[in-house]
C-alpha positions in Angstrom: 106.6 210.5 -55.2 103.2 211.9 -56.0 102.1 211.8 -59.1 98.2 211.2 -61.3 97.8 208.6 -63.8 94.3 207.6 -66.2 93.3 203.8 -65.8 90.4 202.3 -67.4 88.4 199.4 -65.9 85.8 197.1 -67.3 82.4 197.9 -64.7 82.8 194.3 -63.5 86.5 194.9 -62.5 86.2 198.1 -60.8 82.9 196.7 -59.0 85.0 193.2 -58.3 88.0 195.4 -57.0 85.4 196.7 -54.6 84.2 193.7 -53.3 88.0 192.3 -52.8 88.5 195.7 -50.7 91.1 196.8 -53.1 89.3 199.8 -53.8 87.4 201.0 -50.4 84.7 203.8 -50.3 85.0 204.7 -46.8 87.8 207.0 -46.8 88.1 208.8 -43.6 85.8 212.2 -44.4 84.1 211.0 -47.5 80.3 211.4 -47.3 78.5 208.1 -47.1 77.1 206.5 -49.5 72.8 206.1 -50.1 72.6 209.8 -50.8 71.3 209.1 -54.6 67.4 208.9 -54.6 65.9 206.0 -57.3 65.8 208.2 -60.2 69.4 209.1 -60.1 70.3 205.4 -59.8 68.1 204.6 -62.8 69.5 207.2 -65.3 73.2 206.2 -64.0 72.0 202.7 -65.7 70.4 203.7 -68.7 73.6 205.8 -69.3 76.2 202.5 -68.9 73.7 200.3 -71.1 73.4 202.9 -73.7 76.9 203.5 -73.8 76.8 207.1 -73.0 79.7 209.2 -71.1 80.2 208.6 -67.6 82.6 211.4 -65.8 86.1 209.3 -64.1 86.0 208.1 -61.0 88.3 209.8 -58.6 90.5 207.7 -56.6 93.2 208.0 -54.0 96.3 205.6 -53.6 98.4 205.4 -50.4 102.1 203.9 -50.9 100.6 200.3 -49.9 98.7 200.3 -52.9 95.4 200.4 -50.9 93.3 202.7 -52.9 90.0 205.4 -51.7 86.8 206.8 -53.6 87.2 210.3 -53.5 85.1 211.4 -56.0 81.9 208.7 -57.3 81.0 207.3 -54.5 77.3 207.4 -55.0 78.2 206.2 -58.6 80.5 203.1 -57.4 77.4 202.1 -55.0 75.0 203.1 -57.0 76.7 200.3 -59.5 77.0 198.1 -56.9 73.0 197.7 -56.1 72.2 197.1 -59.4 75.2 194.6 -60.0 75.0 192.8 -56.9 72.4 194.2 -54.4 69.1 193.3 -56.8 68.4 196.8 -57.3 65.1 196.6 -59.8 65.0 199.7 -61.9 61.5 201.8 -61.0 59.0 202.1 -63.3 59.5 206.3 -63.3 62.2 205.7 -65.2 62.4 208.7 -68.1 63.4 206.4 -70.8 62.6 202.8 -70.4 63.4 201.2 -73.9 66.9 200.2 -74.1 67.8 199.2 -77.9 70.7 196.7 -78.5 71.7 194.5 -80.9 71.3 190.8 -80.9 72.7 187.6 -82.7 69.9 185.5 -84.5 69.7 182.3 -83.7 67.8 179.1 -85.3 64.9 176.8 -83.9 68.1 174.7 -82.2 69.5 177.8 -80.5 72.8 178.2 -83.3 73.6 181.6 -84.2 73.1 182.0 -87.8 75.4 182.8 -90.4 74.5 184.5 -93.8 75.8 183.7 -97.4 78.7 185.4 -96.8 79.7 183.7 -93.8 78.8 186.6 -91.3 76.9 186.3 -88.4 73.3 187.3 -88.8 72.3 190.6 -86.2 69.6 191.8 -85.1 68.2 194.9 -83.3 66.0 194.4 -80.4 64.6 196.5 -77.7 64.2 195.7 -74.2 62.1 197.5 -71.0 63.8 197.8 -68.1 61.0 199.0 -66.1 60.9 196.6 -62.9 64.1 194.7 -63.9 67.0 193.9 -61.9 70.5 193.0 -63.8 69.4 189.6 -63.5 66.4 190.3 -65.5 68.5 191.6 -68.2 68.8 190.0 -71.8 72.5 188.4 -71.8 73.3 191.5 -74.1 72.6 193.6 -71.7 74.3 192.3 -69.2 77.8 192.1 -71.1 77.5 195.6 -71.9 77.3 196.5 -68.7 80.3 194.3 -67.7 82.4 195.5 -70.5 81.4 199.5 -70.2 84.6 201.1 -69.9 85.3 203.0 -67.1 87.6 205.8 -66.7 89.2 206.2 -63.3 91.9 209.0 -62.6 94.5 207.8 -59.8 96.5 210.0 -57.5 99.2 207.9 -56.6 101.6 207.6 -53.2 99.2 209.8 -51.4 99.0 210.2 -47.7 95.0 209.9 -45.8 95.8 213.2 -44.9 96.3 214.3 -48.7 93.5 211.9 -50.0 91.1 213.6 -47.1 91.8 217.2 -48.8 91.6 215.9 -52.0 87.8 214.5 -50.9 87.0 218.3 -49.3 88.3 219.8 -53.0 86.2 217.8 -55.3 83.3 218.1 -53.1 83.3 222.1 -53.0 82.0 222.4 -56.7 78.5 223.8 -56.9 75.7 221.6 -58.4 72.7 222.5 -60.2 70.1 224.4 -58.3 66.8 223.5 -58.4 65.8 225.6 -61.0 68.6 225.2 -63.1 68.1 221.4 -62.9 64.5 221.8 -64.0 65.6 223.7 -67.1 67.2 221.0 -68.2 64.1 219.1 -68.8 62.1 221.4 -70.6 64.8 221.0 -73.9 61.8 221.4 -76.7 61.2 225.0 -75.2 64.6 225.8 -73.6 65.7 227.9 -76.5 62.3 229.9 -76.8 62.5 230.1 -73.6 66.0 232.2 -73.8 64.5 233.9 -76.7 61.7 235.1 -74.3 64.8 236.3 -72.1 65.9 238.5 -74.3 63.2 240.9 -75.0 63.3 244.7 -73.0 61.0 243.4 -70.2 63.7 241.2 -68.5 66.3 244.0 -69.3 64.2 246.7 -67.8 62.5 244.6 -64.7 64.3 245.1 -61.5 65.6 241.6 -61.5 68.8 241.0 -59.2 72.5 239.7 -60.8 71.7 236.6 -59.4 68.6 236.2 -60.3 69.8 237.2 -63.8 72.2 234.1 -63.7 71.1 231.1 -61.2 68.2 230.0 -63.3 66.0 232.1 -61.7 64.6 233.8 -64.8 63.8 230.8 -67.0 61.9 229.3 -64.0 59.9 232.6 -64.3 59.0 231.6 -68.0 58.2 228.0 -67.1 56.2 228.9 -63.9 54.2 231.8 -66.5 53.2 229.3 -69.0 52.2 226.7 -66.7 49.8 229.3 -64.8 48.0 230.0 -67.5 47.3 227.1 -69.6 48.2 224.2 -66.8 47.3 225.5 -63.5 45.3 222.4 -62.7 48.0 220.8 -63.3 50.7 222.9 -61.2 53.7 221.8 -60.3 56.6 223.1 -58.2 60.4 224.2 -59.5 62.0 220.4 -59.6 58.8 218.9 -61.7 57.5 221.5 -63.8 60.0 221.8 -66.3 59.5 217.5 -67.3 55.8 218.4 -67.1 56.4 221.1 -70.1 58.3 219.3 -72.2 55.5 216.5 -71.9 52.6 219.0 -72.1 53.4 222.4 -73.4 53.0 223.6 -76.9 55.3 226.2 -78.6 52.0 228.1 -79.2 51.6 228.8 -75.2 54.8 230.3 -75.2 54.3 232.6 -78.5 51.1 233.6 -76.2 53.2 234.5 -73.8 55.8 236.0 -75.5 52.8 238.1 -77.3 51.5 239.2 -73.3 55.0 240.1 -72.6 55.3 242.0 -75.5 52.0 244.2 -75.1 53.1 244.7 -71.3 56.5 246.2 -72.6 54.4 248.9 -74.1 52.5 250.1 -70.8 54.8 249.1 -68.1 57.1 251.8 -67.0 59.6 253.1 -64.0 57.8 252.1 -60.5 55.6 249.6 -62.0 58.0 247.2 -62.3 58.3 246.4 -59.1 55.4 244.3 -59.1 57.3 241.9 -61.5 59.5 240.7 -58.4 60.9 237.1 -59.3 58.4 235.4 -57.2 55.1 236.7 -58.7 56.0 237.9 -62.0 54.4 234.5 -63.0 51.0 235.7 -61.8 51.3 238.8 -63.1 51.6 237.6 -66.9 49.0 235.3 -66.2 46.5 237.3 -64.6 47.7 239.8 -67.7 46.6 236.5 -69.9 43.3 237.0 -68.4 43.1 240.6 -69.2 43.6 240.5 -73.0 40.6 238.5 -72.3 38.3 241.3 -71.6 38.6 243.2 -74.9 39.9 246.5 -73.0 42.8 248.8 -73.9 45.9 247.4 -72.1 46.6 251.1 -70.5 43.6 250.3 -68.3 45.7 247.3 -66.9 48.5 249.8 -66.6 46.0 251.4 -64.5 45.1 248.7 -62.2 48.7 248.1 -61.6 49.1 251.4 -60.2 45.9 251.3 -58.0 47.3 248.1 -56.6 50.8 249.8 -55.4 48.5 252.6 -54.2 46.0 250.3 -51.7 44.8 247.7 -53.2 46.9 245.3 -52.2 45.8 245.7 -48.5 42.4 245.1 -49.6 40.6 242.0 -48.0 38.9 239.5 -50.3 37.1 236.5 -49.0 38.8 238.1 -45.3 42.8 237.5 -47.1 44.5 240.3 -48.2 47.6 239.5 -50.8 49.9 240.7 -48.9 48.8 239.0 -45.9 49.5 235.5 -48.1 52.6 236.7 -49.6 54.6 236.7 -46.1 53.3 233.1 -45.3 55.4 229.9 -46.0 55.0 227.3 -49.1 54.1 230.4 -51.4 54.4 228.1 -54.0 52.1 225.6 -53.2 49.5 225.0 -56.3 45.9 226.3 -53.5 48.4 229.1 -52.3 49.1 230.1 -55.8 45.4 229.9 -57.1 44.6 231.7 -54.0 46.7 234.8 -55.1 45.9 234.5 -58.7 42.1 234.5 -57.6 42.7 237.4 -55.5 44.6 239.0 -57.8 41.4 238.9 -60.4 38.9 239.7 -58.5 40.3 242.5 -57.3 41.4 243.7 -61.1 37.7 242.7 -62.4 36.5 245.0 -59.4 39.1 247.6 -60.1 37.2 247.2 -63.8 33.9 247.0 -62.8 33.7 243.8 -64.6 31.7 240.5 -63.6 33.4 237.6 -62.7 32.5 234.1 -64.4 31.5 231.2 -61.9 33.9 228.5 -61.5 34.4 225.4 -62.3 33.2 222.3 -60.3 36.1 220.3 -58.5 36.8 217.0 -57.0 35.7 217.4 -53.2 39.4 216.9 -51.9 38.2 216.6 -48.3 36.2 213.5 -49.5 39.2 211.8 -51.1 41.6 212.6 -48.4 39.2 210.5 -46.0 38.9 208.1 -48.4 42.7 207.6 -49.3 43.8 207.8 -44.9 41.5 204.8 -44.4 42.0 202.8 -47.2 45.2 203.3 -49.1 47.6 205.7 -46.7 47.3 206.0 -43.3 49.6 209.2 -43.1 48.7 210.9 -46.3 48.8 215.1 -46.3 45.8 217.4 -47.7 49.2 218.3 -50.0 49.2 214.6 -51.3 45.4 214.0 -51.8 46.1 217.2 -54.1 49.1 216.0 -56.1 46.8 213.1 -57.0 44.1 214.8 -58.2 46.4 216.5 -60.6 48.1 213.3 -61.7 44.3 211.7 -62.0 43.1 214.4 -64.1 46.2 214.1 -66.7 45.2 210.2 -66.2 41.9 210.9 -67.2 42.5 213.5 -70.6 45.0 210.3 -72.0 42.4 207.5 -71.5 39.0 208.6 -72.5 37.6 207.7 -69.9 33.9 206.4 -70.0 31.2 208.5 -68.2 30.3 206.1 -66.0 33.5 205.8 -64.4 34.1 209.4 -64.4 31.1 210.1 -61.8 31.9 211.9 -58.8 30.7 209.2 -56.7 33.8 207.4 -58.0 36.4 209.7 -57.0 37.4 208.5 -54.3 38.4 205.3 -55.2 40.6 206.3 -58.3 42.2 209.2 -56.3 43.1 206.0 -54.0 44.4 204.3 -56.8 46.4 207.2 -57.7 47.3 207.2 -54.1 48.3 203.4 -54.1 50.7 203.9 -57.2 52.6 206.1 -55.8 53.3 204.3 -52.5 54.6 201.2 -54.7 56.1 203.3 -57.5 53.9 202.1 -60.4 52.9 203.9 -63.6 49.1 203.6 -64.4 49.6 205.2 -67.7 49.1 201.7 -69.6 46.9 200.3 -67.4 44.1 202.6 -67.2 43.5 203.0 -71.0 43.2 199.1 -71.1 40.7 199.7 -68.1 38.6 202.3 -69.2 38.1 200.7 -72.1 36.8 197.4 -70.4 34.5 199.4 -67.8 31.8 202.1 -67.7 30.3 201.7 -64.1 32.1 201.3 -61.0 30.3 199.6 -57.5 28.7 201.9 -55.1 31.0 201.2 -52.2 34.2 202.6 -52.4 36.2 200.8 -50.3 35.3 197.6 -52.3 35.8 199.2 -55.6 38.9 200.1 -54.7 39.9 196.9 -54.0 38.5 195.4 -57.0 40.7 197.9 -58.9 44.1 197.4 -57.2 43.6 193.7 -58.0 42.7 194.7 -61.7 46.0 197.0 -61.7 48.2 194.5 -60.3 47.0 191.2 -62.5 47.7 193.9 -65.3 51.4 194.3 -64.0 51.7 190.6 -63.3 50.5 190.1 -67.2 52.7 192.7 -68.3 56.0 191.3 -66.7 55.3 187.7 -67.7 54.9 188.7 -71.8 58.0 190.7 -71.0 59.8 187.5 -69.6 58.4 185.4 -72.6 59.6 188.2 -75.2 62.9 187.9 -73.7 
């Protein structure tokens, strides 16, 4: 008879009942397994050595007592690699630092005992950046032996029964993209529903989906980081990280005081400019306005005369309509393409002069640069990724002139490049190097070089203090 009973497992046992076969993960439709990408292995293991709560395992029990993963499988293998497999933890981990406490022991290796005859503890802290479980402190490793692990059996169950029961627990929806992003912008995410509130998203001709599936809050996140992080763009499944890291609750009152001052002028058909995929540049280009010193009906104004033509008007030979029906609309040169567009047709519309740009890296440069020396397959999209992470690079460190010379672009863009190919984090390593170094050699190629060996004797010196610590 059928019936559904809790177990709970120490992580060694259920990954030892594994290995003996007694628990098998290759029921007959299950999904296989290696669908989990690095950073949803990593946070799996912070979460078993920090003791947080991990959802049952789901597991299906013919009559023979041979048992079948329905749902956890990329948890169980996930386990697995970094139990058995060597699996080293990568170093874009989002929390590194694992606290735990520790017994103190004496020059001869005794654990010590206080006055009272209790043993003496201590709290310790560990990185797990580049570790594998081997790695870990002997602490660590028992507590991820001994986390307890909750496992939900359905008992005297046929394949065929164990098969439907895979296809039910696989029909629940996950996190969209946007949704998921929300989730990491948690010092803004309540502002950010604040924002939601106000008459413009009641008003705007928003769809009920749109209303529901995230779609609205990636608005606000995409809005702030237009206008005050536009170098630093990033698309739906980054940006949200990248405000939580970088934002101020100040950009978003700036916002939320735009929004409010559009409430006042924006009326029936104007709303339809404030579709879900450009009401972003709208409020920033808005951003620019308040700029001007001019009385908000006059952008009222220009919002009409763009329904009524201009937006079939050619700038630099692109109209915005002619970008808005091509693909990767999202893309951070597509976007400041339309946001340029955008203003220079408004500042027209105004009859107001438009201030000369900034200089920028020459990206054709670097992406020669980073195809011969660093990766041979590398996109114009990549080389433009890390310019944006260089540039945040750059803000932190304080770089010296010297190294900041346009002549040496191309070799820290290659860096950048390189650090990416073998998942490193060059947040500690180029303070310490910009602080040893003001000139760079006139060959590229070579200087390059001479900085990936700097980089990785950093590493090398990092990892053994951390072996010596532990």
């Amino acid at each position: 008879m059928a019936k559904v009973k809790r177990q709970t497992y120490t992580l060694n046992m259920y990954l030892e009942k594994m290995r003996d076969l007694d628990i098998r993960s290759d029921a007959d439709v299950q999904r296989l397994s290696g669908q989990w990408n690095n950073a949803m292995t990593n946070e799996l293991i912070v979460s078993v050595l920090n003791g947080d709560y991990i959802p049952p395992i789901i597991l299906g029990q013919e009559e023979n007592s041979q048992a079948w993963i329905i749902d956890g499988l990329q948890r169980s293998t996930a386990f697995m690699m970094f139990r058995f497999g060597n699996y080293k933890v990568t170093s874009s981990i989002e929390e590194p630092i694992i606290s735990y406490r520790a017994k103190v022991r004496d020059a001869d290796g005794e654990v010590k005992i206080d006055g009272a005859g209790d043993i003496v503890w201590e709290t310790r802290e560990f990185d797990i950046r580049r570790k594998c479980f081997g790695q870990l402190p002997e602490e660590l490793q028992k507590t991820f032996n001994e986390y307890q692990l909750d496992c939900v059996i359905h008992e005297n169950y046929s394949m065929e029964r164990i098969s439907r029961l895979v296809r039910r627990f696989n029909f629940s929806k996950s996190m969209n993209v946007s949704q998921k992003a929300f989730t990491f912008v948690d010092r803004y995410a309540r502002k950010i529903r604040e924002i939601l509130k106000r008459e413009f998203f009641i008003e705007a001709e928003y769809t009920k989906a749109e209303r529901k599936n995230g779609t609205l809050e990636r608005v606000i996140m995409e809005s702030v980081m237009c206008m005050f992080h536009l170098d630093s763009w990033k698309k739906s499944g980054q940006i949200g990280a990248y405000l939580n890291e970088n934002a101020s609750m100040e950009e978003f009152k700036i916002l939320e005081g735009c929004i409010a001052r559009l409430e006042n002028m924006v009326a029936g058909d104007l709303y339809s400019v404030f579709t879900a995929k450009n009401t972003f540049l709208w409020f920033a280009l808005f951003h620019k306005f308040t700029e001007l010193g001019l009385a908000d009906c006059r952008f009222a104004d220009f919002l009409c005369a763009f329904q009524n033509g201009l937006n079939e008007k050619e700038i630099n030979g692109r109209t915005f309509d002619e970008i808005e029906h091509e693909r990767s609309t999202k893309d951070k040169t597509v976007i400041m393409e339309k946001l340029d567009i955008l203003e220079t047709l408004m500042l027209e519309y105004l009859n107001v002069s438009k201030p000369e740009p900034e200089p920028e890296i020459d990206l054709e440069e670097a992406f020669e640069f980073v195809r011969e020396n660093v990766v041979p397959f590398a996109t114009k999209g990549d080389i433009g990724q890390y310019a944006e992470v260089l540039d945040a690079l750059m803000r932190k460190a304080g770089c010296n002139k010297g190294v900041m010379e346009a002549g040496n672009m191309p070799s820290l863009i290659g860096i950048v490049a390189y650090s990416f190919e073998n998942d490193i984090d060059l947040d500690g390593w180029i303070v310490d190097y910009c602080n040893r170094k003001d000139s760079y050699i006139a060959s590229q190629a070579e200087n390059f070089q001479c900085m990936r060996d700097d980089l990785q004797q950093f590493i090398k010196e990092a990892d053994d203090a951390h072996t010596d610590a532990a």
